[in-house]
C-alpha positions as CSV (number, residue, x, y, z in Angstrom):
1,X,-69.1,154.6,-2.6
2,X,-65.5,155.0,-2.5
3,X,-63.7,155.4,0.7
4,X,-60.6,157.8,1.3
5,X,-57.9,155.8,2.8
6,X,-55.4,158.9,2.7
7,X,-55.6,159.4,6.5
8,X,-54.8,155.6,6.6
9,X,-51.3,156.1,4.6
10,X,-49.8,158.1,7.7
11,X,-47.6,156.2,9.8
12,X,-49.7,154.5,12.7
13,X,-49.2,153.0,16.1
14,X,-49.5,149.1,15.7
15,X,-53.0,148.0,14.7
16,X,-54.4,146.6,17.8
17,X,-56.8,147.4,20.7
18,X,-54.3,148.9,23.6
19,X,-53.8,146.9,25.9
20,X,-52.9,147.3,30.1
21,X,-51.3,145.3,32.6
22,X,-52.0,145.0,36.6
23,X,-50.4,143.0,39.1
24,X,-52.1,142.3,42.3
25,X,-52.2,140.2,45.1
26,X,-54.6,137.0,46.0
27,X,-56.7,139.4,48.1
28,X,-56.6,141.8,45.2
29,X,-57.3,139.4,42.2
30,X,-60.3,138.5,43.8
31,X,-61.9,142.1,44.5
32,X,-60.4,143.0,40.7
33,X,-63.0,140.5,39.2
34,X,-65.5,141.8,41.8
35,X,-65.3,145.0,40.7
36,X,-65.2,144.7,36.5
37,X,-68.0,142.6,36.9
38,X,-69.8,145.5,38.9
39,X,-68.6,147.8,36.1
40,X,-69.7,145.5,33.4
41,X,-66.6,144.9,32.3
42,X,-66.6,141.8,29.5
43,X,-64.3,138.9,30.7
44,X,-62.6,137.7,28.0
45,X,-60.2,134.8,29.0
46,X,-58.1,133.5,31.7
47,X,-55.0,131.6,31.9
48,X,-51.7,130.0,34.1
49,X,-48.3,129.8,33.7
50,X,-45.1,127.7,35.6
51,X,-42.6,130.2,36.0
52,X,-41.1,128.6,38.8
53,X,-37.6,128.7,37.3
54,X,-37.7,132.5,36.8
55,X,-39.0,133.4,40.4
56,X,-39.8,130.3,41.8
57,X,-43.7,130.5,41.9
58,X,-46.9,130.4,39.4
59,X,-48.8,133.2,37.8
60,X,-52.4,133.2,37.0
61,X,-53.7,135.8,34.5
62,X,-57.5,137.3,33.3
63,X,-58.0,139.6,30.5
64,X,-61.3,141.6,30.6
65,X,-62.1,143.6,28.0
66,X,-63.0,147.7,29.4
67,X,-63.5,150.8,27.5
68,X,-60.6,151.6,25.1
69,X,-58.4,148.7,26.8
70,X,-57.5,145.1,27.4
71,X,-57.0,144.9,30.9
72,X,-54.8,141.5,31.9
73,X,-54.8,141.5,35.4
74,X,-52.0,139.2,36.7
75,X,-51.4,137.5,40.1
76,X,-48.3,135.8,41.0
77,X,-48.6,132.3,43.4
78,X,-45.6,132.0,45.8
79,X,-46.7,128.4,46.7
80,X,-45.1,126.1,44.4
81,X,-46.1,123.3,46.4
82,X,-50.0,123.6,46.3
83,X,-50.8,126.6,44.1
84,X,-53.8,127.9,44.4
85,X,-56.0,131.1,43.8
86,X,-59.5,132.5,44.4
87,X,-61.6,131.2,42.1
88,X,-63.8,134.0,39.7
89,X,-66.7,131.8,38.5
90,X,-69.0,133.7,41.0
91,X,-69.0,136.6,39.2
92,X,-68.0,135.4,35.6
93,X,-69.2,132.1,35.5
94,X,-67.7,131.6,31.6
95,X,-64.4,131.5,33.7
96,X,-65.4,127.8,35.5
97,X,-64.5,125.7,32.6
98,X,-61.1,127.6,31.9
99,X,-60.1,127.1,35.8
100,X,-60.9,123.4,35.2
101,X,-58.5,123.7,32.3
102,X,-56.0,125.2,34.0
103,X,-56.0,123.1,37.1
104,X,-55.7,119.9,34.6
105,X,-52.7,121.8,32.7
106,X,-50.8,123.0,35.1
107,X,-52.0,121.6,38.7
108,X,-53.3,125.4,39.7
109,X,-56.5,125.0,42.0
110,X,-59.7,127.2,43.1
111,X,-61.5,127.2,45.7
112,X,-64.5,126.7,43.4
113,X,-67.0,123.6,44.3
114,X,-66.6,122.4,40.8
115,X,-62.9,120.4,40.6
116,X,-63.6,118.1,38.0
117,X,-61.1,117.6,35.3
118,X,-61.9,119.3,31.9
119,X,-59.0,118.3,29.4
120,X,-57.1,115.4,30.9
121,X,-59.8,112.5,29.8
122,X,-57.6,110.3,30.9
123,X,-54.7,111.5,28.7
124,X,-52.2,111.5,30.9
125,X,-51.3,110.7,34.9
126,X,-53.5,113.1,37.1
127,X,-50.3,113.6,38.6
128,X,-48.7,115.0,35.4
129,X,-49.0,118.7,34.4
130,X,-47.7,118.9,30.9
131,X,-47.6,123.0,30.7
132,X,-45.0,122.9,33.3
133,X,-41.4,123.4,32.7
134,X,-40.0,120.0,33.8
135,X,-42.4,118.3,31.2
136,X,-41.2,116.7,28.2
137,X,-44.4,117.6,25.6
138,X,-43.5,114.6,23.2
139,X,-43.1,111.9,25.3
140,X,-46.1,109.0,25.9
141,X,-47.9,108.5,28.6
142,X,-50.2,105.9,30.5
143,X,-53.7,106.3,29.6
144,X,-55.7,106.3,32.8
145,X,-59.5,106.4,32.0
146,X,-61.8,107.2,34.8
147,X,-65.8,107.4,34.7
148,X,-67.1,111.1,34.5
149,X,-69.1,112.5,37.3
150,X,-72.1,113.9,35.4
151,X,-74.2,116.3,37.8
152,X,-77.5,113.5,38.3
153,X,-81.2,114.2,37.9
154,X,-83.8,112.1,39.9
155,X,-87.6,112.2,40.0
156,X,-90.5,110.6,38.7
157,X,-90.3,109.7,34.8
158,X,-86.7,111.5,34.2
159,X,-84.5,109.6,32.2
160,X,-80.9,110.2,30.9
161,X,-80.0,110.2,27.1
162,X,-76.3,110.1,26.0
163,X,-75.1,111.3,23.1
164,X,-71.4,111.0,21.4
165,X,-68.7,112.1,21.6
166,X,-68.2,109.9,18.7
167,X,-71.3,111.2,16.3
168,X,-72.1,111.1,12.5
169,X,-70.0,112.1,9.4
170,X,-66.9,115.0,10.1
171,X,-68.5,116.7,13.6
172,X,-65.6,116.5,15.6
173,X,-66.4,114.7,19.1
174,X,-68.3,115.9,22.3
175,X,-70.6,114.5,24.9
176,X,-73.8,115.9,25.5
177,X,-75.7,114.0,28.6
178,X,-79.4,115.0,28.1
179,X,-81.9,114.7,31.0
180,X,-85.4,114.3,29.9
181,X,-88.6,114.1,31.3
182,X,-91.5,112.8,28.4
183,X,-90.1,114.7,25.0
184,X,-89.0,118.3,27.2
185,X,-85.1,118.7,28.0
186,X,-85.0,119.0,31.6
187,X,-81.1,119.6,31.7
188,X,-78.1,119.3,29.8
189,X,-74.4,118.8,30.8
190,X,-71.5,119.0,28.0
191,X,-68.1,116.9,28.4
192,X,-65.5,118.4,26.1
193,X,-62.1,118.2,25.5
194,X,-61.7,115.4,23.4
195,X,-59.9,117.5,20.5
196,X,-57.2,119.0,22.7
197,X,-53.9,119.3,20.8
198,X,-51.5,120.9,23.6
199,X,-51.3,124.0,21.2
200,X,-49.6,125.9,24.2
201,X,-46.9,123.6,24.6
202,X,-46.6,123.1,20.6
203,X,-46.2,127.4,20.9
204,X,-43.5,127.0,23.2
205,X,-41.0,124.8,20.3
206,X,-41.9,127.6,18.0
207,X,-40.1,130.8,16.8
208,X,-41.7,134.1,17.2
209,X,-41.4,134.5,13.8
210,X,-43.6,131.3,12.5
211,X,-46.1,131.2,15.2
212,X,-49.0,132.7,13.2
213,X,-48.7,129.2,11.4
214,X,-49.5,127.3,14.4
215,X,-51.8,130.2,15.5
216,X,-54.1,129.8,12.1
217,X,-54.7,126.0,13.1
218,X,-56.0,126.2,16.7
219,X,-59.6,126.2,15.1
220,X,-59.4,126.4,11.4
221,X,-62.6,127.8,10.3
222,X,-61.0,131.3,12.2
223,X,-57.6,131.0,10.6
224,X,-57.2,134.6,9.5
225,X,-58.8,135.7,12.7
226,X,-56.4,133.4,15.4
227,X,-53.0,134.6,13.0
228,X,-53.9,137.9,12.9
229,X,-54.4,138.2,16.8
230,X,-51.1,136.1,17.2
231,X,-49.2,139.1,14.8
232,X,-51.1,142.1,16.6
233,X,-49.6,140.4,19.6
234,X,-46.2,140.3,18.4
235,X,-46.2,143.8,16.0
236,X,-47.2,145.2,19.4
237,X,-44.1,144.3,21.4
238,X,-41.6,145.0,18.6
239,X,-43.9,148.3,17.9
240,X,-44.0,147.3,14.5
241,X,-46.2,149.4,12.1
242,X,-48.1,147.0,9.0
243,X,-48.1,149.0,5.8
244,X,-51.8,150.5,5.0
245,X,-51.8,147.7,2.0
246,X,-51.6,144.8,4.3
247,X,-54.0,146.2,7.0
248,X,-56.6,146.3,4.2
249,X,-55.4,143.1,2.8
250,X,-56.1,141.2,6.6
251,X,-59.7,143.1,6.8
252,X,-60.8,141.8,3.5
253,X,-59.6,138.4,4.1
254,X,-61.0,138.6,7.5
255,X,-64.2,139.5,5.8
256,X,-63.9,136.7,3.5
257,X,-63.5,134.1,6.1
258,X,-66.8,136.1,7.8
259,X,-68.6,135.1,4.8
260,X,-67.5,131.9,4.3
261,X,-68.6,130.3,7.5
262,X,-72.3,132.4,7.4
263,X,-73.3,130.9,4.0
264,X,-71.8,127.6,5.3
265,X,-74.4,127.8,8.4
266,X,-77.5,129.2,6.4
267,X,-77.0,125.9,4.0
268,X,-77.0,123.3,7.0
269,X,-79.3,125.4,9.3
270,X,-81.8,125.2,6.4
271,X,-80.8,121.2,5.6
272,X,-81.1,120.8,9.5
273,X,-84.7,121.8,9.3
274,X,-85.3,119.3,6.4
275,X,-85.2,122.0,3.5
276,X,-82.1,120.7,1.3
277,X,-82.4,123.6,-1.4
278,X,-80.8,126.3,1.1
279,X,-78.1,123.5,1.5
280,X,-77.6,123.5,-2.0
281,X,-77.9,126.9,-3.0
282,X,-75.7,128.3,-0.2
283,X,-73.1,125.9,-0.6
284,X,-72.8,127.0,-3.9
285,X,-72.2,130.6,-2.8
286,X,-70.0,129.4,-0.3
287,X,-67.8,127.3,-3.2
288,X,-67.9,130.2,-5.6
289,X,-65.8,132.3,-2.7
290,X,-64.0,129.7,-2.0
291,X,-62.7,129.2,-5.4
292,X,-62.4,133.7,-5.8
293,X,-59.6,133.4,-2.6
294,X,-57.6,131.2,-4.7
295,X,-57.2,133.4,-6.9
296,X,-57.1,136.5,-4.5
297,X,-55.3,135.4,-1.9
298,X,-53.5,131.8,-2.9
299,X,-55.4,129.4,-1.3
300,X,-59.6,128.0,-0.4
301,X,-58.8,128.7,3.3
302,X,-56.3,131.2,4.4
303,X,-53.8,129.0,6.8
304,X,-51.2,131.1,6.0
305,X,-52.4,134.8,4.2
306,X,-51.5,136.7,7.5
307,X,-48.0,136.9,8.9
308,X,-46.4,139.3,10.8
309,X,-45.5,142.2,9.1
310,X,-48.1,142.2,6.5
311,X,-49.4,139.2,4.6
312,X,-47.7,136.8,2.3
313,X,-49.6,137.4,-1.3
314,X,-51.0,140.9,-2.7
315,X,-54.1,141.5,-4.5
316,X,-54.3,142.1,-8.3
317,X,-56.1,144.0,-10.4
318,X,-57.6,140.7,-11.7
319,X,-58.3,139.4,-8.6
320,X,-59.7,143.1,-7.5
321,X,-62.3,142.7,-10.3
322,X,-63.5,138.9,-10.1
323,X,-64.1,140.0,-5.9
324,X,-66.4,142.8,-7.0
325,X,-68.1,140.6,-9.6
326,X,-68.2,138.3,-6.7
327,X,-69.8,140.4,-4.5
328,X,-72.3,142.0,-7.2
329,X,-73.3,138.8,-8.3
330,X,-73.9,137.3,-4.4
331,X,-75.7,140.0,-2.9
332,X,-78.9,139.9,-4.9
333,X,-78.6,135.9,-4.4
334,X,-78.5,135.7,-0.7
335,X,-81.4,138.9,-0.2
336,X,-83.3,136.1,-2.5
337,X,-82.5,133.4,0.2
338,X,-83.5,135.6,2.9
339,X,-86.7,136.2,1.4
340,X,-87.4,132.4,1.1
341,X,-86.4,131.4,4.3
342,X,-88.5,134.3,5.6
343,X,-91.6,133.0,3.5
344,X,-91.0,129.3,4.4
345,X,-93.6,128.5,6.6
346,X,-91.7,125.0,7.5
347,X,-88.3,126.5,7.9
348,X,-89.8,129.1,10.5
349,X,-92.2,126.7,12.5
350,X,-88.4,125.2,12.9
351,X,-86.4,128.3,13.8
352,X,-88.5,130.8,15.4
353,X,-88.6,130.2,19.7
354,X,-86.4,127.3,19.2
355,X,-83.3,127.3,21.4
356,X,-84.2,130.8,22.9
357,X,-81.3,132.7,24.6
358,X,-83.2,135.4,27.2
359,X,-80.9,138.3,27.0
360,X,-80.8,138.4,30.7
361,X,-79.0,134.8,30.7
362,X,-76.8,135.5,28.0
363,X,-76.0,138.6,29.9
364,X,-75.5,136.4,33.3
365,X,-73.5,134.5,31.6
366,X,-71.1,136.5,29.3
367,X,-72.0,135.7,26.0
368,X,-69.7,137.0,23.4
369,X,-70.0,137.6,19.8
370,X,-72.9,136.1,17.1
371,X,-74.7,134.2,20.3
372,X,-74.7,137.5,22.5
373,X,-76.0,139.5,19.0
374,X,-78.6,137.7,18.8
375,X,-80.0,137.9,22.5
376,X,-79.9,142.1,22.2
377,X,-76.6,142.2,23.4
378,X,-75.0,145.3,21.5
379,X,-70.7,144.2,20.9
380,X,-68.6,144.0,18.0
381,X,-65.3,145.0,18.4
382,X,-65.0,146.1,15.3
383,X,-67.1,149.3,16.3
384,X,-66.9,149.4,20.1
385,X,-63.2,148.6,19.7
386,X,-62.5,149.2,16.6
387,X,-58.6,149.0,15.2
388,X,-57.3,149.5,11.7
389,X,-59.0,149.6,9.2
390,X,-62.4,149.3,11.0
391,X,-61.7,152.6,12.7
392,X,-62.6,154.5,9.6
393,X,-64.8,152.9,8.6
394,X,-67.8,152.9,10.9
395,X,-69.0,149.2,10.5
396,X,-72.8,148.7,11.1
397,X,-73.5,147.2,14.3
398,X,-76.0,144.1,13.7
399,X,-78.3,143.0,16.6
400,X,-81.3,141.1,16.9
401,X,-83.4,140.5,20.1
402,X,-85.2,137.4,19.4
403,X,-82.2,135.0,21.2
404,X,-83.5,132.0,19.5
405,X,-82.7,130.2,15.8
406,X,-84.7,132.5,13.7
407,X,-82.8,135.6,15.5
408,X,-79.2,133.5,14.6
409,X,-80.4,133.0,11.4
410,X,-80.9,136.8,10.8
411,X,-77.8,138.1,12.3
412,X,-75.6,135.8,10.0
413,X,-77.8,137.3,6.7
414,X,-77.6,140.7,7.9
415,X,-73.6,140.1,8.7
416,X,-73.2,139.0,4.9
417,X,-74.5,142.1,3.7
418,X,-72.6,144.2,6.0
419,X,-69.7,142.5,5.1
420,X,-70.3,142.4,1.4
421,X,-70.3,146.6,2.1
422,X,-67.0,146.5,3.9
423,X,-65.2,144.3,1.0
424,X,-66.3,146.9,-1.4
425,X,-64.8,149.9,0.7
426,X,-61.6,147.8,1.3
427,X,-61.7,147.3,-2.9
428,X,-62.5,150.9,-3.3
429,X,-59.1,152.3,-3.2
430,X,-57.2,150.0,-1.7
431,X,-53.4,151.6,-0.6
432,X,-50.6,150.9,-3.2
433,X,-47.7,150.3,-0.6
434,X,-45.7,147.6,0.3
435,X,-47.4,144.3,1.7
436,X,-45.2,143.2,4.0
437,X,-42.5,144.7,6.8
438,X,-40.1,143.5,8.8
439,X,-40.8,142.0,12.0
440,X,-37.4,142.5,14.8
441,X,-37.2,139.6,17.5
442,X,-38.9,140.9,20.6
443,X,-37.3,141.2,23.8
444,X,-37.5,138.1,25.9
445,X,-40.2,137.8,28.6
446,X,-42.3,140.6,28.0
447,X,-45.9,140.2,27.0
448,X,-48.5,140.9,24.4
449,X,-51.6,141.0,23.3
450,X,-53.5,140.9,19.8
451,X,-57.7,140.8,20.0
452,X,-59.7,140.4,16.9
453,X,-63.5,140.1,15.9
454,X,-64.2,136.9,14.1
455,X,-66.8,135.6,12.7
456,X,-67.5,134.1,15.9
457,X,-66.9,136.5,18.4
458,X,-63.2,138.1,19.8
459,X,-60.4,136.2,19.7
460,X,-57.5,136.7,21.7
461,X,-53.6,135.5,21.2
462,X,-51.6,136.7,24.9
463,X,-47.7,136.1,23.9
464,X,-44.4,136.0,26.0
465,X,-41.6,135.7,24.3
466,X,-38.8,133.9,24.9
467,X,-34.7,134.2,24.7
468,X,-33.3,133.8,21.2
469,X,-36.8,135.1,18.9
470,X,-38.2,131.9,21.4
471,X,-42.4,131.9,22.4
472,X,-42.1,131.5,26.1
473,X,-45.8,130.7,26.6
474,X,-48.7,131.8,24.1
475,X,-52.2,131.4,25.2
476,X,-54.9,131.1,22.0
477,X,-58.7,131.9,23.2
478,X,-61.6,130.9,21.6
479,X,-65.0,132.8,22.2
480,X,-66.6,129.3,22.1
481,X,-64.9,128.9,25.8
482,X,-67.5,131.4,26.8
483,X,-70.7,130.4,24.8
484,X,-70.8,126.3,24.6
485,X,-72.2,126.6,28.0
486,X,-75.3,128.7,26.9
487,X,-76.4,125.6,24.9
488,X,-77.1,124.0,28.2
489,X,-79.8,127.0,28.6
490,X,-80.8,127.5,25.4
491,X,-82.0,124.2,25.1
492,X,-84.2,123.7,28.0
493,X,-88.0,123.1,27.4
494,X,-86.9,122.0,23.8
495,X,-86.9,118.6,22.3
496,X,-83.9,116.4,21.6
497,X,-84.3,116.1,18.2
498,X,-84.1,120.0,17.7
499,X,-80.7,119.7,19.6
500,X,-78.4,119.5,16.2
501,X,-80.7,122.5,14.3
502,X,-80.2,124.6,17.8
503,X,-76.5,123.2,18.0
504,X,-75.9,124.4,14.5
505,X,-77.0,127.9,15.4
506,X,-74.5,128.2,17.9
507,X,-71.9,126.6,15.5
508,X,-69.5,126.9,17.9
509,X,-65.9,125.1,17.8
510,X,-64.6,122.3,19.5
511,X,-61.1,122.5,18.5
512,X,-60.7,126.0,19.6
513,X,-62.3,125.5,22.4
514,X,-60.3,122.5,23.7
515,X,-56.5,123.8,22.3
């Protein structure tokens, strides 16, 4: 069916989710969190900055997401000396690991019992905070390795099982410390960090103008979802308005990168239950659309489709008509899939209660995105917070209740085929303006904010700019920051050899996660 995009060709306020700022006091910060979390209010991120030659002190900052808004909520820390601030993890406990971060970054404490270090592994002095001002981001330093206080278990027959954070083929590296007792998972404690880049310091030698570049790399199986956060946030402070073309253009390549990573998952989710023919079938639908966005959009993976403005390549006719056959000829294929994982009595003895996800802990706990789906929890952004195009286009909301592999699995197929619908509607009658506007240098030291739905869950870009068309500081979330601690539930009363299937469900991201 075709869609009417004529309402979409009228000039429009930047495409992003608004966005609101609060400042508050120590006193405050702490009763703000209080109350969103009362509200039920979705915690989204939280980060610090050095602004201690500006005005001489700190500033920590949350975004929570509320009807309608993005709410950053920002308190200033006088105390240069020993900054501190009430820690949050009480009421959002997703914020703990961030605070850890922050407190390894940029020597900003909580009063939280947790104090462990998150990023530094060693990296660098524990003295040294490289997001401060006075730190010189290229030069070496010491490596000071320390052992890791994992959280012991004692009793009778509990024994400890590590496992990487060096582990087999390309997985990138993390350490899970199992506690076991017979073949059950009595506990499990994550160590991350070990792919942390300093993207926030990298954003700070960058122009406003080329950050998308740097913002499609902080986790490059999200590129079109990090760049296009990372050019809401700066389109919003110049109040710069995309032309309809491009806006399609992002949604369809956001779509495309949606599909990608979902057939990529059903392939090794069925390999990781021993059944290599949904590996091989669904990496061949994943190669067949990866070799259709060459043509379409230039390149396998879309590093750098999305800049600000627009995008950098337009869509022809030909490469209108090869996406439809695409589409037409992948549908029928995956409901065929579907139907065989559904009838595979193996696969399901594998999927179904394994690594279950109780909505009331993913609730607890702030689970975002795909993970919270899956538990019952009803959020998309695209249609509780839907910008341009998605506002026109009513997007079906998928959920499943099961919270365990089989429900995963069924939220990524029912995903495909809702955004096999959407890339038809984008193709329909797509806009026949420009692709591309100009982008003016924002003012220095204000701050923005662009919030997308990938494939994962919500990402977020937060952006001061700096004198000169400078980045001042530029904070990249991932929504894995909120859901790699769920594992650690989901996983209880399981096996160890079902973590890597229950793992794989989650498919979360270690290098967005660690920056």
């Amino acid at each position: 069916m075709a869609t009417n995009f004529m309402e979409f060709q009228a000039p429009r306020l930047p495409a992003n989710i608004p966005t609101r700022r609060l400042r508050v006091d120590r006193v405050q910060w702490f009763q703000t969190a209080e109350s969103f979390r009362k509200s039920n209010a979705r915690f989204l991120t939280l980060w610090g900055a050095d602004d201690r030659d500006r005005d001489g002190g700190f500033r920590i900052y949350a975004a929570y997401l509320i009807p309608n808004t993005v709410m950053v909520v920002e308190h200033f820390i006088e105390d240069s000396a020993s900054p501190s601030y009430p820690g949050i993890a009480g009421f959002y406990p997703a914020a703990l690991r961030m605070q850890r971060a922050v407190a390894d970054l940029l020597g900003i404490s909580t009063d939280e019992a947790d104090t462990r270090g998150w990023l530094r592994h060693g990296g660098w002095p524990e003295s040294l905070f490289p997001l401060r001002r006075d730190v010189d981001g290229s030069q070496q330093y010491p490596v000071e390795s320390a052992p890791y206080p994992f959280v012991p278990v004692e009793g009778d027959g509990v024994h400890e099982i590590a496992v990487g954070p060096v582990h087999a083929g390309t997985i990138e590296p993390g350490h899970f410390r199992f506690t076991v007792v017979g073949e059950k998972v009595l506990r499990l404690e994550e160590r991350l960090g070990y792919t942390h880049k300093g993207v926030a310091k990298l954003f700070e030698n960058s122009s406003q103008q080329n950050g998308h570049r740097l913002a499609a790399r902080v986790s490059g199986d999200s590129a079109v979802a990090f760049s296009w956060a990372y050019c809401a946030a700066l389109e919003s402070l110049t109040q710069t308005v995309c032309p309809a073309r491009a806006i399609i253009l992002r949604a369809l390549a956001l779509e495309q990168e949606r599909l990608a990573n979902h057939l990529g998952d059903l392939g090794a989710l069925g390999n990781d239950a021993g059944f290599a023919f949904g590996l091989t079938q669904f990496s061949r639908l994943k190669e067949e659309l990866l070799r259709a966005n060459i043509v379409a959009f230039g390149a396998r993976y879309l590093m750098d489709y999305v800049v600000p403005g627009g995008v950098a390549f337009d869509m022809t006719p030909d490469a209108r008509r090869l996406l439809l056959d695409l589409y037409d000829a992948m549908e029928p294929s995956v409901s065929q899939m579907r139907s065989i994982y559904d009838e595979h009595a193996g696969l399901q003895d594998r999927f179904r209660e394994a690594g279950r996800l109780e909505q009331a802990t993913a609730e607890k706990l702030g689970a975002i995105g795909l993970v919270a789906r899956a538990s019952g929890i009803a959020c998309d952004l695209r249609v509780d917070h839907p910008w341009a195009p998605y506002d026109l286009l009513a997007p079906k909301l998928v959920v499943q209740t099961g919270g365990d592999v089989a429900a995963r699995v069924q939220v990524r197929f029912d995903e495909i085929l809702e955004s096999l619908r959407l890339c038809r509607l984008f193709l329909s009658e797509p806009p026949k303006d420009a692709i591309r506007t100009s982008v003016p240098v924002a003012t220095s030291g204000v701050l923005g904010v662009g919030l997308v739905e990938g494939w994962r869950g919500p990402v977020m870009i937060a952006l001061e700019t700096g004198p000169s068309g400078g980045i001042r500081r530029c904070h990249a979330h991932d929504p894995s920051w909120q859901n790699w601690p769920l594992i650690e539930y989901a996983i209880l009363g399981n096996i160890v050899p079902d973590f890597p299937l229950i793992n794989k469900s989650f498919n979360l991201s270690y290098s967005g996660q660690d920056g």
